[in-house]
TIVO-2410 file (N, C-alpha, C; in nm, 3 decimals):
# residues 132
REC num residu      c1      c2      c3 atome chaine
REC   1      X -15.591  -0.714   7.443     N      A
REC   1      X -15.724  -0.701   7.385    CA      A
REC   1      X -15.708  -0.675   7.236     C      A
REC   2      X -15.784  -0.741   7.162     N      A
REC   2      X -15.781  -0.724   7.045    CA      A
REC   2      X -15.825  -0.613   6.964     C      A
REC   3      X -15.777  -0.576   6.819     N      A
REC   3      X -15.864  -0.449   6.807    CA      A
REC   3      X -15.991  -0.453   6.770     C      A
REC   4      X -16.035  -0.589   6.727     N      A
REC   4      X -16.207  -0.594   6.693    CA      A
REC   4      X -16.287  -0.596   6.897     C      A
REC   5      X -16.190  -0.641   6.951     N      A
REC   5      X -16.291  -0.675   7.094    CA      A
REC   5      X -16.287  -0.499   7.153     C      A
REC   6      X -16.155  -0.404   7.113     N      A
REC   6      X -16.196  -0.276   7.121    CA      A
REC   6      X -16.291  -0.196   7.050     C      A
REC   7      X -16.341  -0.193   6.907     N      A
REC   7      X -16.422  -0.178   6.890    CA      A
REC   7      X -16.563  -0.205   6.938     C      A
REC   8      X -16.595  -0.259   6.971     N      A
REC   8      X -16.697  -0.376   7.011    CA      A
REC   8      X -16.701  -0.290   7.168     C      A
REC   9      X -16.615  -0.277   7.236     N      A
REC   9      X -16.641  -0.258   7.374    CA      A
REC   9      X -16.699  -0.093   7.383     C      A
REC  10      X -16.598  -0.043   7.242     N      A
REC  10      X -16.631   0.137   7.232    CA      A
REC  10      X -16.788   0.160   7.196     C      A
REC  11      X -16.836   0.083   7.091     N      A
REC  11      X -16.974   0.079   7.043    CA      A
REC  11      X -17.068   0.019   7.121     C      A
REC  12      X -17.033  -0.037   7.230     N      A
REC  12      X -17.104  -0.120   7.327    CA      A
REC  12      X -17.124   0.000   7.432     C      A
REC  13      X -17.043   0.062   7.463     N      A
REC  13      X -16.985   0.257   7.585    CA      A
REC  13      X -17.098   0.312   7.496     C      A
REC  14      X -17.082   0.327   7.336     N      A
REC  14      X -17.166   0.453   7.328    CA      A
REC  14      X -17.281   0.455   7.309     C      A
REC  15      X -17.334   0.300   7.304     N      A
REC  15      X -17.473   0.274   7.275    CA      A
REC  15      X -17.566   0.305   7.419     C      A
REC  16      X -17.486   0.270   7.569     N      A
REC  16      X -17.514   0.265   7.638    CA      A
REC  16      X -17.540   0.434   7.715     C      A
REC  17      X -17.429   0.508   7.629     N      A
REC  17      X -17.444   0.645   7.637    CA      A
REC  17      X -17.536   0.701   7.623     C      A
REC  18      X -17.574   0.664   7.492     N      A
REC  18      X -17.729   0.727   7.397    CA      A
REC  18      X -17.834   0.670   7.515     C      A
REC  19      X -17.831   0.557   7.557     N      A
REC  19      X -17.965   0.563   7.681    CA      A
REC  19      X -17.962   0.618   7.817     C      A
REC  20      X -17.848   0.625   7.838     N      A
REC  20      X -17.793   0.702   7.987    CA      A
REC  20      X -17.856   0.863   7.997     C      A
REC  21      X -17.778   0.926   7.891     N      A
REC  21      X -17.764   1.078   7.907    CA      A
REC  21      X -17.852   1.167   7.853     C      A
REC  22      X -17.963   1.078   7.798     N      A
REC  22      X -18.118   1.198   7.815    CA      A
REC  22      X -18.184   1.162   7.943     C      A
REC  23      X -18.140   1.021   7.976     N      A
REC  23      X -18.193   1.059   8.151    CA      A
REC  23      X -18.097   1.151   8.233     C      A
REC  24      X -17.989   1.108   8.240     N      A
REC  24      X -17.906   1.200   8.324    CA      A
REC  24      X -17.953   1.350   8.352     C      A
REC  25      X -17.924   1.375   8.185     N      A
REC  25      X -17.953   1.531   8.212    CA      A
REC  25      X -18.072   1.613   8.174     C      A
REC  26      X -18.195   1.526   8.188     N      A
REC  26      X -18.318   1.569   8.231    CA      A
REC  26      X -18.371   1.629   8.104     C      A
REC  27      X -18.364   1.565   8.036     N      A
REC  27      X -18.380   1.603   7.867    CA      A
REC  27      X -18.565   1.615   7.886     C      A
REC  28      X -18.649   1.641   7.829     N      A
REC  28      X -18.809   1.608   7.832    CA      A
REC  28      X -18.867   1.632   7.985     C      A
REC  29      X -18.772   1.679   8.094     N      A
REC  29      X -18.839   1.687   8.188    CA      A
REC  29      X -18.955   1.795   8.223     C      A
REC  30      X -18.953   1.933   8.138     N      A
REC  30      X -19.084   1.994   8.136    CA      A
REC  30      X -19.185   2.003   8.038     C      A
REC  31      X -19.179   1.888   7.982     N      A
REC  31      X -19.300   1.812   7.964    CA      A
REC  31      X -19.414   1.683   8.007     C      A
REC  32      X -19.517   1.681   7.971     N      A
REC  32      X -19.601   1.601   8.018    CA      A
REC  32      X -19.584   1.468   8.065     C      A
REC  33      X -19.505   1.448   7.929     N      A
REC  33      X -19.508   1.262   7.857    CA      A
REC  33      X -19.389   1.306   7.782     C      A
REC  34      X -19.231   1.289   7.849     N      A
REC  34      X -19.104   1.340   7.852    CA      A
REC  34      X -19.082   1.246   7.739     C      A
REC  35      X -19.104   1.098   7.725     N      A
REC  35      X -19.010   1.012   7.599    CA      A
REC  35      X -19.125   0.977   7.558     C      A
REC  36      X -19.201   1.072   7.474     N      A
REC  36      X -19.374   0.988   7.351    CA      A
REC  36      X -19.257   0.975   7.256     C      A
REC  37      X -19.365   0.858   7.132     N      A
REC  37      X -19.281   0.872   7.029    CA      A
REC  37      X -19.283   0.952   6.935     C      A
REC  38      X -19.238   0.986   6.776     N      A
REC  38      X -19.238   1.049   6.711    CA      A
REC  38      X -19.409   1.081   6.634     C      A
REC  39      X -19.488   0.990   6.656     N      A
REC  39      X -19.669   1.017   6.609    CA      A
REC  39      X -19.670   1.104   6.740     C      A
REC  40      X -19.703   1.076   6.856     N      A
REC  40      X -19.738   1.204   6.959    CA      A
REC  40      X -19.702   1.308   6.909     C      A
REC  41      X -19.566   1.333   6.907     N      A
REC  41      X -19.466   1.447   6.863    CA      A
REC  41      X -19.578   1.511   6.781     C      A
REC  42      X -19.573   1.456   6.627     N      A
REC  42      X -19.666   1.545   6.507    CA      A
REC  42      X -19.765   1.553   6.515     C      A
REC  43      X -19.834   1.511   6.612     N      A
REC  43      X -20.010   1.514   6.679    CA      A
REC  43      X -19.987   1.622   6.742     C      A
REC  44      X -19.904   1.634   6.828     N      A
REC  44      X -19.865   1.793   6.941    CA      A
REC  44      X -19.861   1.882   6.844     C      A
REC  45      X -19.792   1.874   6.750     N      A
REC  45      X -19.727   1.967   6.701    CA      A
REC  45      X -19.830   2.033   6.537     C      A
REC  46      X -19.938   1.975   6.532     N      A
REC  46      X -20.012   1.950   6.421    CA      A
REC  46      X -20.137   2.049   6.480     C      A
REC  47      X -20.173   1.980   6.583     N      A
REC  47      X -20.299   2.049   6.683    CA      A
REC  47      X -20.251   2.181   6.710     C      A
REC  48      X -20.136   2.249   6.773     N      A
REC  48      X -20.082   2.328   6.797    CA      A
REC  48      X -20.106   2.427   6.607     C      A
REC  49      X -20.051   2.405   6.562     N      A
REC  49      X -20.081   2.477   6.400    CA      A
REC  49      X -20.236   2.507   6.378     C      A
REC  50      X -20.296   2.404   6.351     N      A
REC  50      X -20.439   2.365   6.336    CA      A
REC  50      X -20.487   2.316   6.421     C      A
REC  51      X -20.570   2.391   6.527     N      A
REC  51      X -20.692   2.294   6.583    CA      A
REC  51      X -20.789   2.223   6.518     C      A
REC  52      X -20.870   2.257   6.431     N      A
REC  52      X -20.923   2.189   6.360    CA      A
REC  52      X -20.932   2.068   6.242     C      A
REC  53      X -20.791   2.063   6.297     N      A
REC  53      X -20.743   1.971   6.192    CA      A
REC  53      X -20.808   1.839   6.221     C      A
REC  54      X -20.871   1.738   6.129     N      A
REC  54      X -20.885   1.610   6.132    CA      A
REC  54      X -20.827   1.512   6.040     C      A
REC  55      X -20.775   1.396   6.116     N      A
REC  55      X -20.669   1.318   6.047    CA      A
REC  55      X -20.778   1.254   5.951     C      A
REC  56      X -20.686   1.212   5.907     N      A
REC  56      X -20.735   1.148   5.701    CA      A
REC  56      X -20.740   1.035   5.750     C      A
REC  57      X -20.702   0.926   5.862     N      A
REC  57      X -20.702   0.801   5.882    CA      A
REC  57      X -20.748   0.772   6.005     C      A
REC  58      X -20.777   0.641   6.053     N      A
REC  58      X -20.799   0.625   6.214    CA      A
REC  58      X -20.731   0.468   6.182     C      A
REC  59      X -20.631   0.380   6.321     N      A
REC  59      X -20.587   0.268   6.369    CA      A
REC  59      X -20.693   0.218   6.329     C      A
REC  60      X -20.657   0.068   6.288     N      A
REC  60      X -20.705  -0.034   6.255    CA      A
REC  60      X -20.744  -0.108   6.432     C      A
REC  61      X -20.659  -0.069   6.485     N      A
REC  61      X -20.630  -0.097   6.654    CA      A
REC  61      X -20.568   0.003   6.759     C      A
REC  62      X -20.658   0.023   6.857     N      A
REC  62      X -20.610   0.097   6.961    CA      A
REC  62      X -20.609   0.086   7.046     C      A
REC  63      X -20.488   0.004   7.130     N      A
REC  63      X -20.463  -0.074   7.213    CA      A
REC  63      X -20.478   0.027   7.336     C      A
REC  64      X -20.553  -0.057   7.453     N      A
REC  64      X -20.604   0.005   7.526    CA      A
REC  64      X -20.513   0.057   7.698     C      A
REC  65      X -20.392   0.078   7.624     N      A
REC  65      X -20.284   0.120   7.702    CA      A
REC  65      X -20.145   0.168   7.683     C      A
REC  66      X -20.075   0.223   7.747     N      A
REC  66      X -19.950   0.297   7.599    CA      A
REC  66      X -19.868   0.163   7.658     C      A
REC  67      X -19.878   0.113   7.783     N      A
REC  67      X -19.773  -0.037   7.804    CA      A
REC  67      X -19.797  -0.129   7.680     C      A
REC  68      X -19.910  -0.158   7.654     N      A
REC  68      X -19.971  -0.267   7.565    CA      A
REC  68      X -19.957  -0.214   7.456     C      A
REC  69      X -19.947  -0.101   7.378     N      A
REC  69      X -19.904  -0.065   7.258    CA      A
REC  69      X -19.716  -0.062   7.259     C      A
REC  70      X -19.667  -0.032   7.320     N      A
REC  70      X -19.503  -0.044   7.367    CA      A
REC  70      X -19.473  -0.224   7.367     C      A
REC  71      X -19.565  -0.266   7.411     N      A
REC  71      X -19.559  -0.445   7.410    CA      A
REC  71      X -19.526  -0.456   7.259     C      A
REC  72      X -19.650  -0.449   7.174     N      A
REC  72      X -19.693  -0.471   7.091    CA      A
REC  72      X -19.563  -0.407   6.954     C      A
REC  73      X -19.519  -0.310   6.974     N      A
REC  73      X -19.405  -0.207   6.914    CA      A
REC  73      X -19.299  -0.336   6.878     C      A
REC  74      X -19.270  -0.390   7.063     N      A
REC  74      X -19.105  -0.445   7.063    CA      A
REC  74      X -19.125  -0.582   7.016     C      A
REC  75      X -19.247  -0.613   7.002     N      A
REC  75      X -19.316  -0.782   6.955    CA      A
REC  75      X -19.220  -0.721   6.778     C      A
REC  76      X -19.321  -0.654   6.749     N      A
REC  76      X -19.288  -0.637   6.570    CA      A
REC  76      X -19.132  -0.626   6.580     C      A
REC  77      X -19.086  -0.519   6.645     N      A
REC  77      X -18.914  -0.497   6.619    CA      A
REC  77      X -18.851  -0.655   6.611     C      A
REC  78      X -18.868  -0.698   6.730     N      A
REC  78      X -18.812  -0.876   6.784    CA      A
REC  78      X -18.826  -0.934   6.640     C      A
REC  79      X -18.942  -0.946   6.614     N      A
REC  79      X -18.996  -1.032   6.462    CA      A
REC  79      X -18.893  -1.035   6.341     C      A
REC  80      X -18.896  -0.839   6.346     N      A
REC  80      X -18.845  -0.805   6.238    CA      A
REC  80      X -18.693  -0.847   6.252     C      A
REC  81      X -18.659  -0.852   6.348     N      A
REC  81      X -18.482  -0.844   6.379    CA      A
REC  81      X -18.479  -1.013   6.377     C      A
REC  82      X -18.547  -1.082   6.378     N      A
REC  82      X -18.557  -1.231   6.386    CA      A
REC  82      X -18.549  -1.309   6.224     C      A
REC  83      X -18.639  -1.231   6.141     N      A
REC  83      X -18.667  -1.257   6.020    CA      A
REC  83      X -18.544  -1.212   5.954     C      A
REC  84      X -18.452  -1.102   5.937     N      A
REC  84      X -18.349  -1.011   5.938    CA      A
REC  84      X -18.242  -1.146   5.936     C      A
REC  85      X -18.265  -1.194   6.077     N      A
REC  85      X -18.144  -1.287   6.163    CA      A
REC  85      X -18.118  -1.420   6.058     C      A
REC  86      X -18.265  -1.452   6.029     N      A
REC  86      X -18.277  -1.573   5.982    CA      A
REC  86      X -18.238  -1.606   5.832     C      A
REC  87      X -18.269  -1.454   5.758     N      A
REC  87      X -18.203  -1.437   5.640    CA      A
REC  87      X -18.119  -1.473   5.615     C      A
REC  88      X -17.984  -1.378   5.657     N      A
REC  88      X -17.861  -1.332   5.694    CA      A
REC  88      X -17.784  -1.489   5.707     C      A
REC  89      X -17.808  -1.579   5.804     N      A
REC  89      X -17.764  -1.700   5.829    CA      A
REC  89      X -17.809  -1.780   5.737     C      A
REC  90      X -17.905  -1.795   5.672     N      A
REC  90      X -17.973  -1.871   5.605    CA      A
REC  90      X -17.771  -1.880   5.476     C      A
REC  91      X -17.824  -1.693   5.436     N      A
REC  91      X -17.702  -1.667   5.338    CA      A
REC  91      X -17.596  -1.789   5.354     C      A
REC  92      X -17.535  -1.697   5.488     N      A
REC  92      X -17.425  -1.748   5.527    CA      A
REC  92      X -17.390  -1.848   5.536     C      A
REC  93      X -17.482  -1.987   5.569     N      A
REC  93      X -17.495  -2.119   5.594    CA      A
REC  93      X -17.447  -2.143   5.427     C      A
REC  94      X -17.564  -2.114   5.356     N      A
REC  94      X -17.526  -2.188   5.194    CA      A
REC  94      X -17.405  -2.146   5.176     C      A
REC  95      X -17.333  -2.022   5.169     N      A
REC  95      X -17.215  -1.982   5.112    CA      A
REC  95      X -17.074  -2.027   5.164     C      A
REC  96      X -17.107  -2.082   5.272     N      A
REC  96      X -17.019  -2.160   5.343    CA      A
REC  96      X -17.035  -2.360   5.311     C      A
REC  97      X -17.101  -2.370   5.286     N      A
REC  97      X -17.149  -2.483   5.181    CA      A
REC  97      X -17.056  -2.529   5.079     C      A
REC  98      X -17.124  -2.399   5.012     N      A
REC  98      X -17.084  -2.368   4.887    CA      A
REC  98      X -16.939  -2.394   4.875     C      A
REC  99      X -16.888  -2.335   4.967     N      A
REC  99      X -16.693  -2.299   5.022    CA      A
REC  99      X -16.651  -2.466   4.984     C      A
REC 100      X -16.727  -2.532   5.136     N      A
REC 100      X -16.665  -2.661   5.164    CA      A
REC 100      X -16.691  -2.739   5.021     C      A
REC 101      X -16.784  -2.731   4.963     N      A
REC 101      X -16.796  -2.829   4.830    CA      A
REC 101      X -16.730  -2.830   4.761     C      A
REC 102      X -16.694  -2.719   4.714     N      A
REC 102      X -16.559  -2.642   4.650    CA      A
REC 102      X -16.429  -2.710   4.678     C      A
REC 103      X -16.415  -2.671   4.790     N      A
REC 103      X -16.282  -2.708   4.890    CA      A
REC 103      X -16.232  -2.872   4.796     C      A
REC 104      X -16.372  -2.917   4.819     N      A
REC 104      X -16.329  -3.069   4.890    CA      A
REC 104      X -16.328  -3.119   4.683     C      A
REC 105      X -16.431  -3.054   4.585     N      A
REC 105      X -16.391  -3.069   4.464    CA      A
REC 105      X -16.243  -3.064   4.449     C      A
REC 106      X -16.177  -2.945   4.456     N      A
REC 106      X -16.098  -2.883   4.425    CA      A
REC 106      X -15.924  -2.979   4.491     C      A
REC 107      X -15.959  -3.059   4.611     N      A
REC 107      X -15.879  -3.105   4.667    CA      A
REC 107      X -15.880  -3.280   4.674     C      A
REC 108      X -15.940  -3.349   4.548     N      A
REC 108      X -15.947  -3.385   4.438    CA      A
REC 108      X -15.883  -3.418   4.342     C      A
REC 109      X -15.800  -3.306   4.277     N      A
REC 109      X -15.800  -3.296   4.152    CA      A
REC 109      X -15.658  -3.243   4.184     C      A
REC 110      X -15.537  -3.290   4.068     N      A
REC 110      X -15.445  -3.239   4.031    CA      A
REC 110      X -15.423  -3.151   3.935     C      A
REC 111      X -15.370  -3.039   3.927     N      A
REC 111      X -15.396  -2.997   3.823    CA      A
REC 111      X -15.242  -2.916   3.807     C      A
REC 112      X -15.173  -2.903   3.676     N      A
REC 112      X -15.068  -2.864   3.655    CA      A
REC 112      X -14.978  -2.732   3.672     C      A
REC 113      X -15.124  -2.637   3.627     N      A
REC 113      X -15.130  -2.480   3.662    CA      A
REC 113      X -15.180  -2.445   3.828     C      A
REC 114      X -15.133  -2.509   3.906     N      A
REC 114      X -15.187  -2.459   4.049    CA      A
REC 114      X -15.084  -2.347   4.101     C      A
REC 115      X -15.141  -2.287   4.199     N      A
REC 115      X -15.088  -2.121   4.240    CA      A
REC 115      X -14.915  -2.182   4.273     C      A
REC 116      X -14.873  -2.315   4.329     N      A
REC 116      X -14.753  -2.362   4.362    CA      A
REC 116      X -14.677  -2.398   4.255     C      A
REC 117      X -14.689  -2.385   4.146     N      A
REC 117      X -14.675  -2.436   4.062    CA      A
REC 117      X -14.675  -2.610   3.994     C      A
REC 118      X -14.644  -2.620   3.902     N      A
REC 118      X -14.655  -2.802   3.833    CA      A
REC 118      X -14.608  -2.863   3.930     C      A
REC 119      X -14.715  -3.006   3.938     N      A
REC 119      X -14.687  -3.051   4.002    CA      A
REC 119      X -14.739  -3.014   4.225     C      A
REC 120      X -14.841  -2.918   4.213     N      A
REC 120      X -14.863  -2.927   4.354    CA      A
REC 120      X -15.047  -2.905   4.344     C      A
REC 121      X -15.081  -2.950   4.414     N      A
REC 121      X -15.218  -2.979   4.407    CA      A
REC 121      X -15.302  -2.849   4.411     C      A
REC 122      X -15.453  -2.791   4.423     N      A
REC 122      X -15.497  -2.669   4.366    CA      A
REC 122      X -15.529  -2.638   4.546     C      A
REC 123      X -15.513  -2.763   4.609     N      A
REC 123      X -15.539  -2.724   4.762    CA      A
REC 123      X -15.430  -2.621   4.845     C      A
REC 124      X -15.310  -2.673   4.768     N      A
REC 124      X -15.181  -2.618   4.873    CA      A
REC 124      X -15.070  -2.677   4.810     C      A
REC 125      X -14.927  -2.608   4.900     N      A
REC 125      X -14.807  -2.726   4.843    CA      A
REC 125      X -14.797  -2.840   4.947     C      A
REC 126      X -14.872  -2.830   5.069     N      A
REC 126      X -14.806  -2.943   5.144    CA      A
REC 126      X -14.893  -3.050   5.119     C      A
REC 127      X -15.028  -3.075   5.021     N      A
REC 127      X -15.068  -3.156   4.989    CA      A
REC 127      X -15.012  -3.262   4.884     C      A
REC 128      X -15.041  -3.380   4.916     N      A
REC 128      X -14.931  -3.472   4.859    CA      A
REC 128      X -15.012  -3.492   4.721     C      A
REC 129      X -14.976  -3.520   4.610     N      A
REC 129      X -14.986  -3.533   4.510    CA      A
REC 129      X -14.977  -3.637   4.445     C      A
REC 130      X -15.090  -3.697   4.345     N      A
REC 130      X -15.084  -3.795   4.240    CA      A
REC 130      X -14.982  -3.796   4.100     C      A
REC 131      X -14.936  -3.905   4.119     N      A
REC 131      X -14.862  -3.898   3.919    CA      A
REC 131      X -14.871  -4.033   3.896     C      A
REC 132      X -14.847  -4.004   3.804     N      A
REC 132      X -14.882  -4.126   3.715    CA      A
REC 132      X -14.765  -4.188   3.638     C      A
***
């Protein structure tokens, strides 16, 4: 096994950890609504300080179920991780482009000062060479 496919398998163990072992060991179980997200949280925890407190804002939308707002959550994440994806490759695609254009300029051309010295092409030494 390689050492990148060990990495990969260790970070793959501990990711799977982090979702395992607040169920396991009953993390949120004497509470109501054991996994809300972090807005519940500061709503609990806000009301609890101040009852009277009233928020400065109200949803543009309030989806009429916590499934259908949880839908709606992993829609945006997906998007975002999609748009992210599409970047990223987009990069990668040109710069690899970029490489081969290079490459194929570069292997081309003789040139005197190459890393093999006079006389070997800018591609390599086992590339065969022009003279004149």
């Amino acid at each position: 096994m390689s050492r990148n496919a060990k990495i990969n398998a260790l970070l793959l163990l501990l990711v799977a950890a982090l979702a395992v072992l607040p169920l396991a060991f009953g993390m949120g179980d004497h509470k109501k609504e054991p996994f809300t997200g972090s807005d519940a949280e500061a709503e609990t925890a806000i009301t609890e300080i101040e009852p009277d407190y009233e928020p400065w804002f109200s949803p543009l939308y309030e989806p009429p179920s916590g499934e259908i707002e949880s839908a709606l959550f992993a829609l945006q994440a997906a998007l975002g991780a999609g748009v992210l994806a599409y970047y990223f490759g987009l990069r990668r695609g040109r710069r690899q482009g970029e490489l081969r254009v290079l490459a194929q300029r570069e292997g081309g051309r003789t040139t005197a000062g190459a890393p093999g010295g006079a006389g070997e092409s800018a591609a390599g030494p086992n590339r065969p060479t022009e003279r004149a």
